[in-house]
N, CA, C and O atoms as CSV, one atom per row, in Angstrom:
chain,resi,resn,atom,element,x,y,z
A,1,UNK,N,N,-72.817,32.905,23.281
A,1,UNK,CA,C,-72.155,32.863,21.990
A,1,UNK,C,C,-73.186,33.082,20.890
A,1,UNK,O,O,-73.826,32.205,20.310
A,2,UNK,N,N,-73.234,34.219,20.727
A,2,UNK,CA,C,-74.444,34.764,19.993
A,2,UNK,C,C,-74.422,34.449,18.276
A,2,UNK,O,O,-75.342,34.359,17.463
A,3,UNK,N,N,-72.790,34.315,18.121
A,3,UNK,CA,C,-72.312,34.013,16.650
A,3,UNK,C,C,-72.842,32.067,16.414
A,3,UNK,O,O,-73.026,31.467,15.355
A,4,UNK,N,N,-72.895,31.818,17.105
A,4,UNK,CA,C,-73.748,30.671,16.909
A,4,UNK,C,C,-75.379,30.351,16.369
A,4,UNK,O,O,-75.797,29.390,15.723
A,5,UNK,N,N,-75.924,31.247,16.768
A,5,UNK,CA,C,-77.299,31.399,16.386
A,5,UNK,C,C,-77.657,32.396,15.180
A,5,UNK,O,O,-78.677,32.432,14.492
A,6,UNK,N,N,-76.110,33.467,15.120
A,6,UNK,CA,C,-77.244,34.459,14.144
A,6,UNK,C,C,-76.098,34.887,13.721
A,6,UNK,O,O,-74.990,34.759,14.244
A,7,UNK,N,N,-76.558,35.673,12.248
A,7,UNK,CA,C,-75.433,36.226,11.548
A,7,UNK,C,C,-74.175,36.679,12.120
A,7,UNK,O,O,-73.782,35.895,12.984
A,8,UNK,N,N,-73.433,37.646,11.940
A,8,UNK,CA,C,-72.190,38.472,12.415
A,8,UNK,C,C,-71.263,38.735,11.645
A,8,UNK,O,O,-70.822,37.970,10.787
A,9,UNK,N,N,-70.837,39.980,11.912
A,9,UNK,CA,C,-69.661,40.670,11.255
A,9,UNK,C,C,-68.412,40.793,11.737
A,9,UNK,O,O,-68.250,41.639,12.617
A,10,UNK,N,N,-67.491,40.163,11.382
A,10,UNK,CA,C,-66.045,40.193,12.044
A,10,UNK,C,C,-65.289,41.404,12.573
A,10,UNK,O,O,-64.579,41.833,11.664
A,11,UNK,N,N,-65.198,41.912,13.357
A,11,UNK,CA,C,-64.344,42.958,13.839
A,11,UNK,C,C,-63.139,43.028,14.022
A,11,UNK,O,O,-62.758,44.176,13.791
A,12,UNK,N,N,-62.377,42.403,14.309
A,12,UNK,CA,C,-61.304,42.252,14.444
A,12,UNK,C,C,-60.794,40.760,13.818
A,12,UNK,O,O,-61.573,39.848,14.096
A,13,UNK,N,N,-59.637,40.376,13.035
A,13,UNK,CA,C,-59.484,39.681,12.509
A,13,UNK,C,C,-58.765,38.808,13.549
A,13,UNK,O,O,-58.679,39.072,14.748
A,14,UNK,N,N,-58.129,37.445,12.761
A,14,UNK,CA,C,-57.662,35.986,13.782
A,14,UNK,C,C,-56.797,36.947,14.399
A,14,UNK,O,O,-56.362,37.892,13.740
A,15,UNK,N,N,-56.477,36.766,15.760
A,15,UNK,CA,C,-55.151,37.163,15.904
A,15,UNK,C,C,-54.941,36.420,17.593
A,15,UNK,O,O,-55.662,35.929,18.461
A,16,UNK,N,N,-53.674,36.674,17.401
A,16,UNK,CA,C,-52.952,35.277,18.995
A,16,UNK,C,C,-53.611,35.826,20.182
A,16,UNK,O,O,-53.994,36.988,20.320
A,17,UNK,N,N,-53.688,35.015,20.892
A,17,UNK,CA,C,-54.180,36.028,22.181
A,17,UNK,C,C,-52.827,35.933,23.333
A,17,UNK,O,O,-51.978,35.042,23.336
A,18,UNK,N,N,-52.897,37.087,24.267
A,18,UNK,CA,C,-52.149,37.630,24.779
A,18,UNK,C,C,-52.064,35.965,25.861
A,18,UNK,O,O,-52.443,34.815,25.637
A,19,UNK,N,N,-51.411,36.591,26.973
A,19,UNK,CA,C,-51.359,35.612,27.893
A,19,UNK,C,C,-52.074,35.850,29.114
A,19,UNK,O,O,-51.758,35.177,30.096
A,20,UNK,N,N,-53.186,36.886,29.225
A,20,UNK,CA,C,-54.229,37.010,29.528
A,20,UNK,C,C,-54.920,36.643,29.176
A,20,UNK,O,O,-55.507,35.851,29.913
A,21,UNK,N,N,-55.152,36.729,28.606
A,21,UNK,CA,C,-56.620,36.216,27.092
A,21,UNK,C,C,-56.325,34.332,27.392
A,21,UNK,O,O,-57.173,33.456,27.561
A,22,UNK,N,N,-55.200,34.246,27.373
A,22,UNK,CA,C,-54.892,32.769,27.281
A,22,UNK,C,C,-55.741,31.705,28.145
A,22,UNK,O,O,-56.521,30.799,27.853
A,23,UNK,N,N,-55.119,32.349,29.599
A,23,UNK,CA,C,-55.673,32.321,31.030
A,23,UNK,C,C,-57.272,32.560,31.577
A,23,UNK,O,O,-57.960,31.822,32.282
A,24,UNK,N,N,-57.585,33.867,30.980
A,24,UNK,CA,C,-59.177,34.360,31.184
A,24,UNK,C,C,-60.088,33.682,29.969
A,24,UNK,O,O,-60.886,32.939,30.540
A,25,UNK,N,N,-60.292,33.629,28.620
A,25,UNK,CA,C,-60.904,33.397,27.968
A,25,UNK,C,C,-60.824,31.592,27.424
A,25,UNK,O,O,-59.729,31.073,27.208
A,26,UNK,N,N,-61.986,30.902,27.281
A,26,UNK,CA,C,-61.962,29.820,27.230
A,26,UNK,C,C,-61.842,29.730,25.550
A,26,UNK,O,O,-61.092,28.883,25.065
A,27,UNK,N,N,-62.497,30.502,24.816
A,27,UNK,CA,C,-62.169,30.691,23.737
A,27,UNK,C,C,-60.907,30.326,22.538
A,27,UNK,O,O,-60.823,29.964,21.365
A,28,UNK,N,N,-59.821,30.767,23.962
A,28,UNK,CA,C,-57.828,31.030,23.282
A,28,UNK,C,C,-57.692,29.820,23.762
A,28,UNK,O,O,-56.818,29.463,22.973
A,29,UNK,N,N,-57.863,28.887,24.441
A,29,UNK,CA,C,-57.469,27.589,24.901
A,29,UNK,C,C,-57.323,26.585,23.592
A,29,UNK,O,O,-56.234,26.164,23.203
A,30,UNK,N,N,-58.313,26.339,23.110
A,30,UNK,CA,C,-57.946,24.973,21.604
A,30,UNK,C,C,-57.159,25.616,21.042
A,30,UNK,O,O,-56.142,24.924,21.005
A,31,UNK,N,N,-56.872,27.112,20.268
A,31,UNK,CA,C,-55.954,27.437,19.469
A,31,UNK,C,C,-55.464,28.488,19.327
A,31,UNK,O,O,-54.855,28.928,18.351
A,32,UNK,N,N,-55.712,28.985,20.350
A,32,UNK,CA,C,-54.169,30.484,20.838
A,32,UNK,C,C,-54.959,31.552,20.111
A,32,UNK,O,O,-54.898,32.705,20.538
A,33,UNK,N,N,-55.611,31.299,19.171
A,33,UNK,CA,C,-56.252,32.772,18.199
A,33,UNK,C,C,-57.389,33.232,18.226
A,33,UNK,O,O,-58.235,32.398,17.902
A,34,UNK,N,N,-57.922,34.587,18.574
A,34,UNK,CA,C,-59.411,34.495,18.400
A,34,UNK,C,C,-60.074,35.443,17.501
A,34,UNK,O,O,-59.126,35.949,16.900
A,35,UNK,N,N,-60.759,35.783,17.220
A,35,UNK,CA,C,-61.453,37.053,16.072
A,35,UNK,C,C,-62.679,37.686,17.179
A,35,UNK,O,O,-63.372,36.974,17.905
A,36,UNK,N,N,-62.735,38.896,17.116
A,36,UNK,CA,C,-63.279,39.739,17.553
A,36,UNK,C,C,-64.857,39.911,16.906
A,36,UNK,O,O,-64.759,40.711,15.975
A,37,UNK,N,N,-66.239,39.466,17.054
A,37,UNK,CA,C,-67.434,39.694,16.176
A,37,UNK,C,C,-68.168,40.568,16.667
A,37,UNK,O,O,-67.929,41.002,17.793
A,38,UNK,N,N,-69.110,40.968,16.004
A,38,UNK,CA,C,-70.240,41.494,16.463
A,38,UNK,C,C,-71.466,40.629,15.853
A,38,UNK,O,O,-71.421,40.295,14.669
A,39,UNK,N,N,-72.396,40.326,16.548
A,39,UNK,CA,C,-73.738,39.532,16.216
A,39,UNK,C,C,-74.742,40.250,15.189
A,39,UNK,O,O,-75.122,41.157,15.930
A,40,UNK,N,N,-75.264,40.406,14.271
A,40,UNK,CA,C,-76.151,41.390,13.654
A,40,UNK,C,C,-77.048,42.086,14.175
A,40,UNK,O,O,-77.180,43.305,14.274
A,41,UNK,N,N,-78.127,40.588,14.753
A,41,UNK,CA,C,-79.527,41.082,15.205
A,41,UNK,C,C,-79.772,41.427,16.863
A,41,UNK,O,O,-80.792,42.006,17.234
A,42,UNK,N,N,-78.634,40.966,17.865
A,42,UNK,CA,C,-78.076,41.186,18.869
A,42,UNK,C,C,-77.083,42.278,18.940
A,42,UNK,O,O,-76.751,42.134,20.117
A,43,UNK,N,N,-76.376,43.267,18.509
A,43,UNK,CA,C,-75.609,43.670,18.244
A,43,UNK,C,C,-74.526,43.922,19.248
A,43,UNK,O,O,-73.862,44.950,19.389
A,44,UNK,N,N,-74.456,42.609,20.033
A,44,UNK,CA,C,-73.340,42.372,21.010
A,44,UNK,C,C,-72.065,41.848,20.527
A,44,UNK,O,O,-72.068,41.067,19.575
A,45,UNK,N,N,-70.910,42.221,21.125
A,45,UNK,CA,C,-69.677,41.729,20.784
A,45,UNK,C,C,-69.263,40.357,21.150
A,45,UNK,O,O,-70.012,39.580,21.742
A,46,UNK,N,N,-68.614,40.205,20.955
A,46,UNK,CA,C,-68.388,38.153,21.517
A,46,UNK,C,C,-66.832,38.155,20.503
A,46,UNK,O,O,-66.460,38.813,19.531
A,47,UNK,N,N,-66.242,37.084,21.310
A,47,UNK,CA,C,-64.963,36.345,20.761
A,47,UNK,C,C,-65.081,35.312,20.085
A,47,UNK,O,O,-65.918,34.639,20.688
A,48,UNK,N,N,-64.773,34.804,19.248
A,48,UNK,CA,C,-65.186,33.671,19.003
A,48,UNK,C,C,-63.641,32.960,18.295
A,48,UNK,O,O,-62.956,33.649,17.539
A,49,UNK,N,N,-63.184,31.328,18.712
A,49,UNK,CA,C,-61.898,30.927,18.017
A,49,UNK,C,C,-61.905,30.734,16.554
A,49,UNK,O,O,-62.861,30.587,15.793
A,50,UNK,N,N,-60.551,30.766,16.307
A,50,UNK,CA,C,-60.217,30.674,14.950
A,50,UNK,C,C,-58.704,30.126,14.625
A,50,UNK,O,O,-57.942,30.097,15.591
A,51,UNK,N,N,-58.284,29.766,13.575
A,51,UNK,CA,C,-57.295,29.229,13.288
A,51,UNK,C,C,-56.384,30.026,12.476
A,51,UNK,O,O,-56.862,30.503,11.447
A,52,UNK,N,N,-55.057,30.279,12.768
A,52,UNK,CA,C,-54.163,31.636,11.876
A,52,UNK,C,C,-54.127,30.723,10.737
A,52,UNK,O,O,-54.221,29.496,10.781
A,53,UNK,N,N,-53.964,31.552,9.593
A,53,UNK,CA,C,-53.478,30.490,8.199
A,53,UNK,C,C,-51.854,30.417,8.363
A,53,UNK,O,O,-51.253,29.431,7.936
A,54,UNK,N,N,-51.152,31.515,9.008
A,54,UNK,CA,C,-49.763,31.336,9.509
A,54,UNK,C,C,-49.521,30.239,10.296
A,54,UNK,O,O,-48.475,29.604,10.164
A,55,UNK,N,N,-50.416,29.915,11.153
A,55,UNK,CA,C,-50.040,28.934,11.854
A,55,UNK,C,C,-49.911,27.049,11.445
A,55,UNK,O,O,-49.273,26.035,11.729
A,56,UNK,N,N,-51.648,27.843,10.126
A,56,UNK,CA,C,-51.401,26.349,9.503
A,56,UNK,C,C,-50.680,26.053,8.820
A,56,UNK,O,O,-50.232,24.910,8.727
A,57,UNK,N,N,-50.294,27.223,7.994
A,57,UNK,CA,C,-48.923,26.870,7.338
A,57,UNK,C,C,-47.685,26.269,7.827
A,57,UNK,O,O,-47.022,25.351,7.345
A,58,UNK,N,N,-47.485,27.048,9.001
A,58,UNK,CA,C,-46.507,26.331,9.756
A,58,UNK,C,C,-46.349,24.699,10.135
A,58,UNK,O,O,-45.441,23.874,10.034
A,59,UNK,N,N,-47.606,24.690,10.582
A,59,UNK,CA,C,-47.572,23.074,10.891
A,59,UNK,C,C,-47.593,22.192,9.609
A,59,UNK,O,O,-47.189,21.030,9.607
A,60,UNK,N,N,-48.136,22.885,8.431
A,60,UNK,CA,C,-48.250,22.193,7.301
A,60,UNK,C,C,-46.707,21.766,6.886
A,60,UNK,O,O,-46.254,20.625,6.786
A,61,UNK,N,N,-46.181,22.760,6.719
A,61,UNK,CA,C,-44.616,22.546,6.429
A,61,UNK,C,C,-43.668,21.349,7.282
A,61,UNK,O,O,-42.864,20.464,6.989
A,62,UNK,N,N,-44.454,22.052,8.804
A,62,UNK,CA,C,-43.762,20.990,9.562
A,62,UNK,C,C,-44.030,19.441,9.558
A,62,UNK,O,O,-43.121,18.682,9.893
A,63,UNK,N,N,-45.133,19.007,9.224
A,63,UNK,CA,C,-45.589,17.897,8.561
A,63,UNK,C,C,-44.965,17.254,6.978
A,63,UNK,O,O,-44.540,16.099,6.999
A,64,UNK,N,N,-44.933,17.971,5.745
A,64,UNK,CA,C,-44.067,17.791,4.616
A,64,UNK,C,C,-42.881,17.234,5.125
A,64,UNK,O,O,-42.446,16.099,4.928
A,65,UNK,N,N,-42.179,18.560,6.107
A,65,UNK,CA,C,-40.791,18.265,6.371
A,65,UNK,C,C,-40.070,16.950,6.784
A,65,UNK,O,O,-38.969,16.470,6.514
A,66,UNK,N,N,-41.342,16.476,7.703
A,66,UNK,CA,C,-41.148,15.086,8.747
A,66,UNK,C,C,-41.308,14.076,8.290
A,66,UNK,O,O,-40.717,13.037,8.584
A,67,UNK,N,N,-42.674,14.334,6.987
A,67,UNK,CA,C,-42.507,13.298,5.775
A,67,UNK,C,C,-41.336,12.557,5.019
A,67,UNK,O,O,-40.877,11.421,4.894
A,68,UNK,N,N,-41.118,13.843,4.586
A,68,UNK,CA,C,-39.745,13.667,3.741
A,68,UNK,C,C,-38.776,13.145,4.210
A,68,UNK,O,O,-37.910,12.716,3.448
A,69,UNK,N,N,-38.598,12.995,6.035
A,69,UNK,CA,C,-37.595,12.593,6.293
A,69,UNK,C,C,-37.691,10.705,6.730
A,69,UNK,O,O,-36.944,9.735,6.859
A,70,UNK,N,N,-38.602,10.936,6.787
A,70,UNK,CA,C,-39.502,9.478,7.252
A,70,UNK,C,C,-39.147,8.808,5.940
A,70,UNK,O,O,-38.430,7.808,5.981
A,71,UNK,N,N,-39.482,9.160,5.058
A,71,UNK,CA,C,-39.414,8.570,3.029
A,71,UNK,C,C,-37.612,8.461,3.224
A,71,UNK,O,O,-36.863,7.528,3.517
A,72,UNK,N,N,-37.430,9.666,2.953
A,72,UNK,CA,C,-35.908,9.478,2.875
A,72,UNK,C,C,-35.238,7.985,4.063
A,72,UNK,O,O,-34.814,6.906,3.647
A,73,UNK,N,N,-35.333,8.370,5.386
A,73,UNK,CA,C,-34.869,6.933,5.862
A,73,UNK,C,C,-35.686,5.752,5.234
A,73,UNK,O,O,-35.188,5.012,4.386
A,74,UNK,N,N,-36.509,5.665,5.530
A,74,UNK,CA,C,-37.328,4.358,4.519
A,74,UNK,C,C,-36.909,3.827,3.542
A,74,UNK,O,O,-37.074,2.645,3.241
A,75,UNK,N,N,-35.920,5.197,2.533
A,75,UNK,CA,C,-35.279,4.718,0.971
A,75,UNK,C,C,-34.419,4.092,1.828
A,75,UNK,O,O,-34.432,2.894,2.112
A,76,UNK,N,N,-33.574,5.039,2.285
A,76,UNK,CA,C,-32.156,3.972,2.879
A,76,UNK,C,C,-32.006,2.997,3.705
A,76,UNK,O,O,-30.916,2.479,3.948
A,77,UNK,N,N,-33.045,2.676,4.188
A,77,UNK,CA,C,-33.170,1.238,4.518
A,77,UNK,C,C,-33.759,0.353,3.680
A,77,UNK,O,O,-33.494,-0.822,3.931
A,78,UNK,N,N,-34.708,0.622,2.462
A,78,UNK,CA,C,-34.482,-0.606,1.597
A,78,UNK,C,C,-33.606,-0.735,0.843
A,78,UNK,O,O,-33.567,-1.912,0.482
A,79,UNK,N,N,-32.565,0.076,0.218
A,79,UNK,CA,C,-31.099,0.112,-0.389
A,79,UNK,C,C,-30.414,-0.530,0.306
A,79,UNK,O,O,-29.771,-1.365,-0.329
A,80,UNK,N,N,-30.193,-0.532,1.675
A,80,UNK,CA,C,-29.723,-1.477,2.490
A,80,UNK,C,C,-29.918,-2.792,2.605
A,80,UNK,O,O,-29.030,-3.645,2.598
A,81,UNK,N,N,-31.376,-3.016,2.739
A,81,UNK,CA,C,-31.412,-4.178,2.451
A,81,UNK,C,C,-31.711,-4.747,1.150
A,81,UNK,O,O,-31.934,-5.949,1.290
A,82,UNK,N,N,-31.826,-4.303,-0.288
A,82,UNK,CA,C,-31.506,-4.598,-0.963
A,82,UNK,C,C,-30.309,-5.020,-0.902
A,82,UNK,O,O,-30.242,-6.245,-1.002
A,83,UNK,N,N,-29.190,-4.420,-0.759
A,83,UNK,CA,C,-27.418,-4.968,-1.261
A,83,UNK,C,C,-27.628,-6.049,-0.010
A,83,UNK,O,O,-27.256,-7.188,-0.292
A,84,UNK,N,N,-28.012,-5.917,0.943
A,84,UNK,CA,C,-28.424,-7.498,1.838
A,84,UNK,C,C,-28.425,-8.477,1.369
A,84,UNK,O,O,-27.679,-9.455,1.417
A,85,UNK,N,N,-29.612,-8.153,0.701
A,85,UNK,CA,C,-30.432,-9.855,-0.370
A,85,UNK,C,C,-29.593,-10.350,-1.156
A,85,UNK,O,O,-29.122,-11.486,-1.206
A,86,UNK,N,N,-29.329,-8.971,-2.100
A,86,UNK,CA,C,-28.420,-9.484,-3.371
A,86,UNK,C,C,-26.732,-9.760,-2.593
A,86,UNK,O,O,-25.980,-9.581,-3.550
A,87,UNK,N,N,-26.216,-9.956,-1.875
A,87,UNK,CA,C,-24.966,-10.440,-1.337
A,87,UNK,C,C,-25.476,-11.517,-0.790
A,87,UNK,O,O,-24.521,-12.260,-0.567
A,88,UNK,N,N,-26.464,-12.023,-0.446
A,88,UNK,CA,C,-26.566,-13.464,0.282
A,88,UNK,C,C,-27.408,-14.384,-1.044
A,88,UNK,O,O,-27.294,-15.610,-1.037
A,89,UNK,N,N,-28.110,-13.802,-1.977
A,89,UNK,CA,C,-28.228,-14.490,-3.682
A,89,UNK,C,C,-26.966,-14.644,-4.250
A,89,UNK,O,O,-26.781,-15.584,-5.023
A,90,UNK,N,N,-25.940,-13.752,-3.948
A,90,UNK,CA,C,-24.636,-13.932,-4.993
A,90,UNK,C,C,-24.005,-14.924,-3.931
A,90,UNK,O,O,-22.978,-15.537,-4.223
A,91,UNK,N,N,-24.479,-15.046,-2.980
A,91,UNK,CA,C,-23.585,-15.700,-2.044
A,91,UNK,C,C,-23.958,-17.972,-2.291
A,91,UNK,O,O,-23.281,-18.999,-2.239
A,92,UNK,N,N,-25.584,-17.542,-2.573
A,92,UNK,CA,C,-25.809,-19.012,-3.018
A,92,UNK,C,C,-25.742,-19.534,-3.970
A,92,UNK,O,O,-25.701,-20.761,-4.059
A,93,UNK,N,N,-25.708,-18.577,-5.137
A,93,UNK,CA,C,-25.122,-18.621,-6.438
A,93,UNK,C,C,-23.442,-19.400,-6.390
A,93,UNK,O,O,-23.034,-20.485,-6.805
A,94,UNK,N,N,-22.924,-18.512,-5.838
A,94,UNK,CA,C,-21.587,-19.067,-5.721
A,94,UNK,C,C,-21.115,-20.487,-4.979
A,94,UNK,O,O,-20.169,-21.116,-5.452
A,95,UNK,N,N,-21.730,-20.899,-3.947
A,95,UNK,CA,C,-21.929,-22.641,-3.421
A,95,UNK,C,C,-22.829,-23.092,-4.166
A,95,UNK,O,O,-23.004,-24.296,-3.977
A,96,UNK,N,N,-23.718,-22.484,-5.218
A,96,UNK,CA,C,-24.166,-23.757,-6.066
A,96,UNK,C,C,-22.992,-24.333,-7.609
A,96,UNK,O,O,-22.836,-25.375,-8.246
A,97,UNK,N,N,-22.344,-22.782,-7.627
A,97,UNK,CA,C,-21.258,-23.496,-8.645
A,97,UNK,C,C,-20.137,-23.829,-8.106
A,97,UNK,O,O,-19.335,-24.111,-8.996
A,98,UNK,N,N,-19.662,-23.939,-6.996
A,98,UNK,CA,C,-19.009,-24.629,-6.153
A,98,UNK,C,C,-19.182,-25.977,-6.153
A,98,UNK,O,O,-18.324,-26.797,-6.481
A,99,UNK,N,N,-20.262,-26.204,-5.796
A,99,UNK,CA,C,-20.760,-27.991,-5.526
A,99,UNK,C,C,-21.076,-28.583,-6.807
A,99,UNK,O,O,-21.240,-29.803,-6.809
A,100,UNK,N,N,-21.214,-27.843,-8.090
A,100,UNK,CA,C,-20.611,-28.621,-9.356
A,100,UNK,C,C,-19.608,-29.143,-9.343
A,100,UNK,O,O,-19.201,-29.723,-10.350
């Protein structure tokens, strides 16, 4: 991994790897994508991983999304138990002016 030690110029940009690539290259294993380099002072080719911004987007969204839904139940269960509280306060309210 020559892009480790010394400059390089990207050749080919992120892109998914096949399901060869998947299988043969250890590279596509953490994240499905790899970029194509060339080393400067070596001027050998090498793969090296990378991350799609499509992809992070994706998961980014998918994260917001799961948020929002997590918040949203969260509201409606303290609305819930709000009218809880306040029906069992109106409830001792009412046996304390009772037992006047």
């Amino acid at each position: 991994q020559c892009w480790r030690v010394e400059d390089y110029v990207v050749v080919q940009e992120c892109a998914r790897c096949s399901s060869f690539q998947t299988k043969s290259m250890m590279e596509c294993r953490p994240t499905g994508f790899v970029e194509k380099v060339t080393c400067a002072t070596s001027k050998k080719d090498d793969f090296k991983r990378c991350r799609s911004a499509v992809m992070e987007a994706h998961i980014f969204w998918r994260f917001v999304g799961t948020m929002m839904c997590v918040a949203a139940l969260f509201a409606v269960l303290v609305v819930c138990r709000q009218r809880v509280l306040d029906r069992k306060a109106l409830e001792k309210v009412r046996k304390q002016l009772e037992s006047i």
